[in-house]
N, C-alpha and C positions, 0 to 999 in steps of 0.2 A: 546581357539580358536586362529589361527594364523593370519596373513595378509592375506594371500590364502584363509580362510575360511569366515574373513570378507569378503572380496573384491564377495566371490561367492553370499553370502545374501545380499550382495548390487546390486549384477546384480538380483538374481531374484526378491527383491522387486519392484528393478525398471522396471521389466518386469509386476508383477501384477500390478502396477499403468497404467502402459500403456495399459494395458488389459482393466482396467475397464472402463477407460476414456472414452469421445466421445467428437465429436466435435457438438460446440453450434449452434443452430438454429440461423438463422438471430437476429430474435426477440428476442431469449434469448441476445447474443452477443449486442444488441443495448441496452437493458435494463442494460444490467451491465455496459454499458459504459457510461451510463449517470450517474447510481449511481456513478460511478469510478468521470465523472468529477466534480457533484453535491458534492461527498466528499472534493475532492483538494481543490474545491473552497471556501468550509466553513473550513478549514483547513487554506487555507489563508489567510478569513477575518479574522478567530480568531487569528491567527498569528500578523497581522496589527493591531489590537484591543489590544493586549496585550502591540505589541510595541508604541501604541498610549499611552497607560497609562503610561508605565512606563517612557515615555520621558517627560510624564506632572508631573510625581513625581520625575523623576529627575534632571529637569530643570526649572520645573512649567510655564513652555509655553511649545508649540508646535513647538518650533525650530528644532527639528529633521527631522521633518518631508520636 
């Protein structure tokens, strides 16, 4: 297979994906966006949690903070 022949299965894949698609219902669209922010946000308590510990073992206070 050439470049030409990739590049042609990368246009019709990308044509099947946009086939199948659809756009999301309000309701759906609102639900994902909440799981989306409810994730970041425990992504960066655990984030600050991690950096909490390891400034308490590498300094054994909370000076970093």
């Amino acid at each position: 297979m050439g470049i030409i022949d990739n590049f042609k299965k990368f246009i019709d894949n990308c044509r099947h994906v946009l086939s199948i698609s659809y756009k999301p219902s309000s309701e759906e669209f609102d639900k994902s966006a909440k799981l989306i922010i409810i994730g970041i946000l425990l992504m960066g308590l655990l984030g600050f949690m991690v950096a909490v510990v390891i400034s308490y073992i590498i300094t054994g206070s909370l000076s970093l903070i």
